[in-house]
DRENVO-902280 format. One record per atom (N, C-alpha, C, O): residue in one letter; x, z, y. Coordinates in steps of 0.1 Angstrom, whole numbers, plus 2048, in hexadecimal, padded with zeros to 3 digits. Atoms other than C-alpha are relative to their C-alpha. Layout:
N
AXZY
...
//
This chain:
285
X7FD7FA7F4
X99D0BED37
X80F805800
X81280E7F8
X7F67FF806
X9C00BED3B
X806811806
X80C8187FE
X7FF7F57F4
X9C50DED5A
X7F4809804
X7EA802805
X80B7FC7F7
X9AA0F9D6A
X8047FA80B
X80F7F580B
X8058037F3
X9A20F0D8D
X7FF80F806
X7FB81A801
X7F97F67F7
X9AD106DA9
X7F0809802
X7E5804804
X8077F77FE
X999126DAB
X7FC80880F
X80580E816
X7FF7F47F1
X98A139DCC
X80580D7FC
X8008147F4
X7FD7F1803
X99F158DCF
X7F780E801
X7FA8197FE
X8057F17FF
X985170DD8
X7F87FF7F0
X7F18097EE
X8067FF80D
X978168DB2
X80780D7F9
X8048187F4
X7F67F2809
X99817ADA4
X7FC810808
X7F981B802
X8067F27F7
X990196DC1
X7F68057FC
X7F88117F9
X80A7F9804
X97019DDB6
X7FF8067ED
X7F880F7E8
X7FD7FD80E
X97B19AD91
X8058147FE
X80081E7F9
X7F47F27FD
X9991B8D9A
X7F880A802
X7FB8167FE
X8087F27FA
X97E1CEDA7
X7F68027F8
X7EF80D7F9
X80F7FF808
X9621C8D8E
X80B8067F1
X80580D7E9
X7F880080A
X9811CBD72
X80E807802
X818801800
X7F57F57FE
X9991E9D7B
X8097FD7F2
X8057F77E8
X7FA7FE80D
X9B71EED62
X7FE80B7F8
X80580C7EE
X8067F580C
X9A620DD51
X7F27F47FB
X7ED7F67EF
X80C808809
X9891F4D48
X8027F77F5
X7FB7F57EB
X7F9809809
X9A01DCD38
X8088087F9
X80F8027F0
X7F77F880B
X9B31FAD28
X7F18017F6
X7F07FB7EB
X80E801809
X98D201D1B
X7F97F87F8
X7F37F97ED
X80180980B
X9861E3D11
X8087FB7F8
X8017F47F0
X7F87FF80A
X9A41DFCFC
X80580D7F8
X80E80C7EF
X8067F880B
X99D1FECED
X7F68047F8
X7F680A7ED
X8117F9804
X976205CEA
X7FD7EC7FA
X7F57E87F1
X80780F803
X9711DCCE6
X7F37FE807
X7EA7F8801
X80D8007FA
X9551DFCFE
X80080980D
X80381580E
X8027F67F1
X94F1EAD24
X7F67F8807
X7F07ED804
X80C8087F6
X9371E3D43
X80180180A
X80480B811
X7FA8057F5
X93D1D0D5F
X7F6806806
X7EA805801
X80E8027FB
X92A1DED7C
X8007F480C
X80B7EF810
X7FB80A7F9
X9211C4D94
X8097F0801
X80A7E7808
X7F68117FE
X9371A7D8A
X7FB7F3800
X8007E97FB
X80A80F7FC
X91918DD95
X7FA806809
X7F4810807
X8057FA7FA
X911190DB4
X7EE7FE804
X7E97FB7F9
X80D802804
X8E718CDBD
X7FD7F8800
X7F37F67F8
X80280B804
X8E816BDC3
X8027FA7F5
X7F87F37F1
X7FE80480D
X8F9161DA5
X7F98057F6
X7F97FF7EB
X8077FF809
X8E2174D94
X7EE7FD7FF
X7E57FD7F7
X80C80B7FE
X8C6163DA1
X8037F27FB
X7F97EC7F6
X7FB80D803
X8D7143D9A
X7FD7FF7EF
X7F87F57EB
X7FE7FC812
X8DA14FD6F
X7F17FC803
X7EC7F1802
X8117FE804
X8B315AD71
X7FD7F2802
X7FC7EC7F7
X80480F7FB
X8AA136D80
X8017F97F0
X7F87F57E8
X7FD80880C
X8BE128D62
X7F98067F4
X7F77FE7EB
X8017FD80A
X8B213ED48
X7F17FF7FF
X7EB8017F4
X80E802802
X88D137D51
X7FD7F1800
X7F27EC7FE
X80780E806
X891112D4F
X8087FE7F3
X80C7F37F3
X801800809
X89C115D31
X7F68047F5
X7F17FE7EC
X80B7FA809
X88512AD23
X7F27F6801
X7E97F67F8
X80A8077FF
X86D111D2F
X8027F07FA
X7FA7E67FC
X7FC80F807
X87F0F2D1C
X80D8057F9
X8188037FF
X7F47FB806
X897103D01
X8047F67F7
X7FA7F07F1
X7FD806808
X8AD0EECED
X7FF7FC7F3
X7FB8047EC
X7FF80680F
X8B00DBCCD
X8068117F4
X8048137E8
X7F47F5807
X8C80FECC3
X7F9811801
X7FD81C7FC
X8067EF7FF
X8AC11BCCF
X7FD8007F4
X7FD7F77EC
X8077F980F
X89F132CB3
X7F880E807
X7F8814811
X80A7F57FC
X88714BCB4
X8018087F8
X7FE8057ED
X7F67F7807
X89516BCA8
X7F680B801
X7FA817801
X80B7FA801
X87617ACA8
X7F98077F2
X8028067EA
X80480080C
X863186C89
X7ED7FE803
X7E780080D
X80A8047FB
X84217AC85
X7F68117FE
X7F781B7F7
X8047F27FD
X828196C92
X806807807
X80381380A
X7F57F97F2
X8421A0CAB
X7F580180B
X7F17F680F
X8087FC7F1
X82A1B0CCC
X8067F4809
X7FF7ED80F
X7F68057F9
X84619FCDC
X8067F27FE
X8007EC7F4
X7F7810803
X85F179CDB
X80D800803
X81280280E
X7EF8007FE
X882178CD8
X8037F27FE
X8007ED7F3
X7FA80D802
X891158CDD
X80E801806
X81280980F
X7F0803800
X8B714DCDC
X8067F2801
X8097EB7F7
X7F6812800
X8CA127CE9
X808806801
X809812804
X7F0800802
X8ED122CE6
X7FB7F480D
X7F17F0812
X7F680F7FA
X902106CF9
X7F97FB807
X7F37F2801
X80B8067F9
X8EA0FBD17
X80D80380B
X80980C813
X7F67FA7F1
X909102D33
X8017EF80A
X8017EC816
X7FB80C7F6
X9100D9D36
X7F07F9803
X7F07ED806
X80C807800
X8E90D1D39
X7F980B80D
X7F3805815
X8047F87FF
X8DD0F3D49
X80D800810
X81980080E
X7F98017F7
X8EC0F2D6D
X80980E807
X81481080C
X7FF7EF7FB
X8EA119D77
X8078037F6
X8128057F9
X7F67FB807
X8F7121D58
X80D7FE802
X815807804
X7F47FD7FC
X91310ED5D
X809807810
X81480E811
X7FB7F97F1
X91B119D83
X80880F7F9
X8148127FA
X7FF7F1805
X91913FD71
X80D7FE7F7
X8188027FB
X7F2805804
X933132D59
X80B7FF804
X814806801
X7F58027FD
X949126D69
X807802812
X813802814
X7FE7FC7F6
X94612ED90
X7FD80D806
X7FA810812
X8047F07FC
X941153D8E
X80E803800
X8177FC801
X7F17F77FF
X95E16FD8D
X8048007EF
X80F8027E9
X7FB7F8810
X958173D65
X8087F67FA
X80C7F87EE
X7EE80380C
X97415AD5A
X80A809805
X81280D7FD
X7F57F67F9
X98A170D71
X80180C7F5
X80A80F7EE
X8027F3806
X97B190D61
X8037FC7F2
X80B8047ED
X7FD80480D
X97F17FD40
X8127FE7FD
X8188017F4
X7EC7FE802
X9A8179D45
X80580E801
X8108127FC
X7FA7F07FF
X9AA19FD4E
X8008057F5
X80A8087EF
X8007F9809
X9981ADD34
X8087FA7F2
X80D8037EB
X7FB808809
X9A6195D19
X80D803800
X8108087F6
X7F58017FC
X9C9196D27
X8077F57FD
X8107F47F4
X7FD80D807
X9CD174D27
X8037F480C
X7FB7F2815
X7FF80B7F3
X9DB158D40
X7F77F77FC
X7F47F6808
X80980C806
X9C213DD30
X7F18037FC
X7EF8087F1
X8087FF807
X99F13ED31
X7F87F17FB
X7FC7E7800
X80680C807
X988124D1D
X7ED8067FF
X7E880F7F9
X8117FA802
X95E127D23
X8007FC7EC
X8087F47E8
X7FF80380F
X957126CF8
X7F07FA7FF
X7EE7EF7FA
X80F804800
X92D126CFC
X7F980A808
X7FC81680A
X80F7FA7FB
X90F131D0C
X7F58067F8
X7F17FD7F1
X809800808
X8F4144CF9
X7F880B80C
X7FD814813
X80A7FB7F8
X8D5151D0C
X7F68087F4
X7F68037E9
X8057F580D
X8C016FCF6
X7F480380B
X7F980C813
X8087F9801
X89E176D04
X7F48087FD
X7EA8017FA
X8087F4809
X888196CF9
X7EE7FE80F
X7EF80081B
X80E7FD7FC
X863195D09
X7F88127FE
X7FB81B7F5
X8027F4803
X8531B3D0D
X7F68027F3
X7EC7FD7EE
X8067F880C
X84C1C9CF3
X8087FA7F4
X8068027EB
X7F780880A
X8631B2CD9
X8058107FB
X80C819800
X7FB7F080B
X8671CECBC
X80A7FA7FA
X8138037FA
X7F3809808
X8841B5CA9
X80D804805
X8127FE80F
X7F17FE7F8
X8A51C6CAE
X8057F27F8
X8017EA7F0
X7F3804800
X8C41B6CB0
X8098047F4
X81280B7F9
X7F77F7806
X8D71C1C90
X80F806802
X81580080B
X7EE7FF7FE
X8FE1CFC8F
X8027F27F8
X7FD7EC7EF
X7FA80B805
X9121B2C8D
X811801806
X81580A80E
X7F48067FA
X9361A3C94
X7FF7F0806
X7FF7E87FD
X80380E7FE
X933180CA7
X8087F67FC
X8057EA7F9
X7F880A806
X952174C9C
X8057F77F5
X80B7EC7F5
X80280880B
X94F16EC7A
X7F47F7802
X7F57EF7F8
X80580D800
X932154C85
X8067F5808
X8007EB80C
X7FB80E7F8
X94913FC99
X80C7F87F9
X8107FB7EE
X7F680A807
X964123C93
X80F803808
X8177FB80B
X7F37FC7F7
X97F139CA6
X8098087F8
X8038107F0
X7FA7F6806
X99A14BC99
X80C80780C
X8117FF815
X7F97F97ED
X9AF166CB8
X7F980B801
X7EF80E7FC
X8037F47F8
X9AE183CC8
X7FB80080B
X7F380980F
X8027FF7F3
X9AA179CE9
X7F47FD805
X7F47F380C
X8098057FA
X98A176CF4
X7F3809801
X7F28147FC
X80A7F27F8
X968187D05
X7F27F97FE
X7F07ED7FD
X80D805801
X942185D02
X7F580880E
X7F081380D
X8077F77F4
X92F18FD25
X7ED7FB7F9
X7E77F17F5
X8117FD803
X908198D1D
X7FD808810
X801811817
X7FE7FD7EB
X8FA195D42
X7F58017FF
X7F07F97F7
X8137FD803
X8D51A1D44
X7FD7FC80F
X804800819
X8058027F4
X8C2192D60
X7F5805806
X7F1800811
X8077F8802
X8AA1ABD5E
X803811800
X810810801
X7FD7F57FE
X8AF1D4D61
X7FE8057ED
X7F38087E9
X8027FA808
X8B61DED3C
X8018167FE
X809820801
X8007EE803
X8AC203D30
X80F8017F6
X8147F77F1
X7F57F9809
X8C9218D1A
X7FC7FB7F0
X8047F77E8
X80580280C
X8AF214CFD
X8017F27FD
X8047F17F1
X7FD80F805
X8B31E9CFD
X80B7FB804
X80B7EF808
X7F78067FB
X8D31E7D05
X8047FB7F5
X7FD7FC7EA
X7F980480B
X8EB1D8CEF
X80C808801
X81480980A
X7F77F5805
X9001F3CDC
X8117FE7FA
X8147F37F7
X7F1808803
X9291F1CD1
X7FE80E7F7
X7F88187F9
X7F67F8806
X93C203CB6
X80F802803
X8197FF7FD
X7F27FF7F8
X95720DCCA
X80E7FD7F4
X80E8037EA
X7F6803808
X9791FFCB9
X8017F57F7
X80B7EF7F3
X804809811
X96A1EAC9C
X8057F3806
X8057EA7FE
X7F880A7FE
X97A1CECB2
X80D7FE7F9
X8137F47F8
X7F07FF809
X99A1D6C9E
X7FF7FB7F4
X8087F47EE
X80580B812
X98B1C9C7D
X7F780E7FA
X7F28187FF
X80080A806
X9851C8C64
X7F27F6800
X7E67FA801
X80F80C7FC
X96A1A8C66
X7F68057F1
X7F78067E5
X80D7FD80D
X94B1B1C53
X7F77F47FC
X7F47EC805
X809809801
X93519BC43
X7F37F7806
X7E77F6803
X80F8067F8
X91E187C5A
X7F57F97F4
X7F67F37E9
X81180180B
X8F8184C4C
X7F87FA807
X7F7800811
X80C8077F7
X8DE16DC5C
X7F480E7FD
X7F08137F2
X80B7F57F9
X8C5188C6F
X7F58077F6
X7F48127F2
X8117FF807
X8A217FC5B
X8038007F6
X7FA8087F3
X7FC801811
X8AF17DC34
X80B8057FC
X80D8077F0
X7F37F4807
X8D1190C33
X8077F77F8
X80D7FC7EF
X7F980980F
X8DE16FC1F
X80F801808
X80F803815
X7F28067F9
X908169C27
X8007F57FC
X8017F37F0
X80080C7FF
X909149C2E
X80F7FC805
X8147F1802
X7F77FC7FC
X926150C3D
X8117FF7F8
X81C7F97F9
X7EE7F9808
X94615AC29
X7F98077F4
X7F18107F4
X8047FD80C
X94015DC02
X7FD80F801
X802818807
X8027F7806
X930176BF4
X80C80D7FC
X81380A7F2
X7F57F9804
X94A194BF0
X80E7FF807
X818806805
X7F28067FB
X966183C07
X80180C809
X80D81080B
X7FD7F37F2
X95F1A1C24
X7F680A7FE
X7EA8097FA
X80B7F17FE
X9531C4C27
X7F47FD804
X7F17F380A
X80B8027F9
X9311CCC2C
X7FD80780A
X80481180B
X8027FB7F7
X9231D7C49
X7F98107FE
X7EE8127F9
X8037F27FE
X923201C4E
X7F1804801
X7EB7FB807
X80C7FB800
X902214C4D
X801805810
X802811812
X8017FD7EF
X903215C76
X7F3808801
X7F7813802
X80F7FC7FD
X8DD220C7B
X7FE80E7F9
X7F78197FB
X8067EF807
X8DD239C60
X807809805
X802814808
X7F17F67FB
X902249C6B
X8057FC80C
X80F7F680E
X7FD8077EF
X8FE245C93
X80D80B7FE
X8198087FC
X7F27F5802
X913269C92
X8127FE7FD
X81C804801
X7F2803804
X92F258C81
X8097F6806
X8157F2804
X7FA80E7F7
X93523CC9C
X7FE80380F
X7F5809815
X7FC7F77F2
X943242CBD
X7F57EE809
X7FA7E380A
X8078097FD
X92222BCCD
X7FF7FF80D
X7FA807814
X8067FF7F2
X92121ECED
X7F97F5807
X7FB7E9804
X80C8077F7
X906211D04
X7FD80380E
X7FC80F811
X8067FF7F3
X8FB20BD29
X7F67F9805
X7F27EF800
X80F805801
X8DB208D3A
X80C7F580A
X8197F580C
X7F780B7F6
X8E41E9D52
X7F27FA80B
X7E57F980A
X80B8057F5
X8D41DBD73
X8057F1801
X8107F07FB
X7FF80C7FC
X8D51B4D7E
X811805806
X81381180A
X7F78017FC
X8F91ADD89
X80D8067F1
X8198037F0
X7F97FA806
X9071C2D6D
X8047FB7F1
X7FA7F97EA
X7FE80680D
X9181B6D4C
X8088067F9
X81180D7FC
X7F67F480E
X9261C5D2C
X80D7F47F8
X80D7E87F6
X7F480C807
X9461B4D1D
X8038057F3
X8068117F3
X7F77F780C
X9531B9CF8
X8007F37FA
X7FB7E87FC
X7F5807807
X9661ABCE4
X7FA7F87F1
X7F07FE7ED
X80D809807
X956190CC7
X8008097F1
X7F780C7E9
X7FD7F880D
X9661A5CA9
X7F4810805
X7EF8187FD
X80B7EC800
X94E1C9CB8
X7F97FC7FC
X7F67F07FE
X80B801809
X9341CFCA4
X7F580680B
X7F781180E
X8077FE7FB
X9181D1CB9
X7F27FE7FD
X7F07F77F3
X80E80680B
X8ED1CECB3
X7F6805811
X7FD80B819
X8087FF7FA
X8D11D3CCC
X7F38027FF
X7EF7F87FA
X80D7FB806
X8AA1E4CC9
X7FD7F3809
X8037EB810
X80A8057FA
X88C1D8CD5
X7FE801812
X807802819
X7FF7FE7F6
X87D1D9CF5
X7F4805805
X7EB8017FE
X8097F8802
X8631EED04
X7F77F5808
X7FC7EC80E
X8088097FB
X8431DDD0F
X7FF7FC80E
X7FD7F080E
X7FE7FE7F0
X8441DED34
X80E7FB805
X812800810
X7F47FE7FA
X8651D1D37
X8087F07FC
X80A7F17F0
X7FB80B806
X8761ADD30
X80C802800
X81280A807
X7EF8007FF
X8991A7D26
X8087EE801
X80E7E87F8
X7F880F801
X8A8184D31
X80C803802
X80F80C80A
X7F37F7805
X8CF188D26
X8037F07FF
X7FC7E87F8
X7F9809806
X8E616AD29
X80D8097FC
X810814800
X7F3801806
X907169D16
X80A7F97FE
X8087F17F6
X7F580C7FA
X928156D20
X80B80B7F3
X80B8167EF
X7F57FA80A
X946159D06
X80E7F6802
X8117EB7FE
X7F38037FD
X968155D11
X80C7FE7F6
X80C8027EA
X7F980380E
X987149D00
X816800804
X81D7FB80D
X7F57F97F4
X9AB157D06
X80B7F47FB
X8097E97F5
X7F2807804
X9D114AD02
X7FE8007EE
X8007F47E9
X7FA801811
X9D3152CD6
X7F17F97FB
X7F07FA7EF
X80D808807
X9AF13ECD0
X8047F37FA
X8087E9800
X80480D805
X9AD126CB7
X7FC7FC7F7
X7FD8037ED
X80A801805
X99810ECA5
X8038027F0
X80D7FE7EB
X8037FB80F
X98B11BC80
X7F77FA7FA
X7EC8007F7
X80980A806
X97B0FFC72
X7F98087F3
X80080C7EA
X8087F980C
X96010FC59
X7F57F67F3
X7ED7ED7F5
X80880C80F
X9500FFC35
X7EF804806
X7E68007FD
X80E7FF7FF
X92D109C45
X7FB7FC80D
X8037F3811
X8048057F7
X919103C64
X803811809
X7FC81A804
X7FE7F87F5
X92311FC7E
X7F780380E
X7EF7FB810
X80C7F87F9
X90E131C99
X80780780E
X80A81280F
X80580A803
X910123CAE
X8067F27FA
X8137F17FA
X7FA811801
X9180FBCA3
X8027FB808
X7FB7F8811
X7FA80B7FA
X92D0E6CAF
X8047F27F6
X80F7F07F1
X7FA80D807
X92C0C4C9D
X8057F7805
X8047F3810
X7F5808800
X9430ADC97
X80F807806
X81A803802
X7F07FA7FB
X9610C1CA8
X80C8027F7
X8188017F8
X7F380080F
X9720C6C87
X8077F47FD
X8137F37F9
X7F6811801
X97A0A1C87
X80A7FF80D
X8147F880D
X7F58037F3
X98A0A4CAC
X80B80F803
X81481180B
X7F57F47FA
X9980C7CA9
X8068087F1
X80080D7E9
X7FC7FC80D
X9AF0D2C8E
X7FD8117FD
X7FB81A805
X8007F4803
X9AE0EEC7B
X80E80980A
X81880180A
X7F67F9800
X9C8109C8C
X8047FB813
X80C80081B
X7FE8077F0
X9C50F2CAF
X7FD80A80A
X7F5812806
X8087F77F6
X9C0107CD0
X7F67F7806
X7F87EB808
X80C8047FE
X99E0FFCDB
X7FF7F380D
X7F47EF812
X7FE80E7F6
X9A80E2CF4
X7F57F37FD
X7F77EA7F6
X80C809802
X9880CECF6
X7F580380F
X7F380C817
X80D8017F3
X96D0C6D11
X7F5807800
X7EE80A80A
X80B7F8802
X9530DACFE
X80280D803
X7F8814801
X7FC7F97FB
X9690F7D0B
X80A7FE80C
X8167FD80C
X7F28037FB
X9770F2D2A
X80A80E804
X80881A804
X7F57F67FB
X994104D37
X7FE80380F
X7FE7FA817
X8067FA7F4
X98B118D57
X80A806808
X80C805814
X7F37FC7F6
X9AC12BD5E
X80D7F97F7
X8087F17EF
X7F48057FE
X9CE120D57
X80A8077FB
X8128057F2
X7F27FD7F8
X9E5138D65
X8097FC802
X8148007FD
X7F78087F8
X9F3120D79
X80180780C
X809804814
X8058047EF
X9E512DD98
X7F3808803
X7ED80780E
//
């Protein structure tokens, strides 16, 4: 894809208004804020559509993030945007690549992946703290993760940030269920802080959220998410954007999500110029 394709301007309009410049000063300080509104009801009818035919035919790439004896079902796809139609619409014909060039501060955005996360009621299996970025094949600053609930999340299952910890340093990513690093050798990165035991010590923030509303941060914040109460579902897609300084970090392991074969078509140190990302804005125009 060599150009984006010309955008309707009330996208940027509703971007500007859903994404003031105190929001984008906030998210380039806290690494985490919440859009209200930046889908409007249709479009969030449009997501739910997609995220329940999914859930009713999940890919080769779902996992079930569940533990067994869980009251509850947590399931998780990646990469369903060029198969999954609503998804893509939401992708790529909403406001949030707009919102995504503000908060980012970036003339160039690039969709990276899709990952859909949902909790059934009563699902006791939190979400641990994590950093997203050490499981990907990206290396950059520029770029955003919107968690869009199609559903009315409470305060208690939201998904939580460590205000700042976007700044570094990268902690050790641990696969969920066994704590192994599979990741980045043994010893190569800090471990992850006692968050849960020492809430006091971390400036934490969280919002309950209604349909239309989405949280954005940054892939480096360390963020983690509880359960969910029985009476209550959580369907949550997740779009991850990709700014002007992104680029690809070919890794000796399998990455989360995978993209195979790309290592053969995209060099190490390349900007992400590929079809499996397309390019949405420009700033051309």
């Amino acid at each position: 894809m060599n150009g984006a394709s010309p955008r309707p301007p009330e996208l940027a309009t509703r971007a500007a208004a859903a994404v003031p410049p105190d929001v984008v000063a906030a998210f380039q300080r806290d690494g985490a804020v919440c859009l209200r509104g930046v889908l409007t009801p249709a479009e969030v009818e449009r997501l739910a559509r997609g995220i329940d035919a999914n859930l009713a035919a999940p890919s080769p790439r779902a996992i079930v993030a569940s533990r067994p004896g869980d009251p509850g079902f947590f399931i998780e796809d990646f990469c369903n945007w060029q198969a999954n139609d609503d998804y893509r619409a939401t992708a790529l014909d909403t406001a949030l690549p707009e919102a995504a060039a503000r908060l980012m501060r970036s003339s160039s955005v690039r969709l990276y992946h899709d990952h859909m996360l949902t909790k059934e009621p009563g699902t006791r299996t939190p979400t641990p703290w994590h950093q997203d970025q050490p499981y990907y094949n990206i290396d950059g600053r520029q770029n955003v993760s919107f968690w869009i609930p199609v559903d009315p999340v409470r305060r208690a299952s939201t998904l939580e940030f460590v205000a700042g910890s976007h700044r570094g340093p990268w902690l050790m990513p641990r696969t969920f269920m066994d704590h192994q690093a599979k990741w980045f050798p043994e010893g190569s990165l800090a471990e992850l802080p006692d968050i849960d035991g020492r809430r006091g010590d971390f400036d934490i923030l969280g919002w309950s959220l209604e349909p239309g509303d989405a949280v954005a941060f940054h892939m480096l914040t360390l963020h983690a998410a509880g359960g969910v109460d029985g009476d209550r579902r959580r369907r949550v897609f997740s779009l991850r954007y990709l700014g002007d300084d992104i680029t690809h970090a070919p890794r000796r392991w399998k990455t989360s999500p995978h993209f195979p074969g790309l290592a053969d078509e995209l060099p190490a140190g390349a900007p992400m110029r590929h079809a499996m990302f397309p390019l949405i804005l420009d700033g051309q125009g």
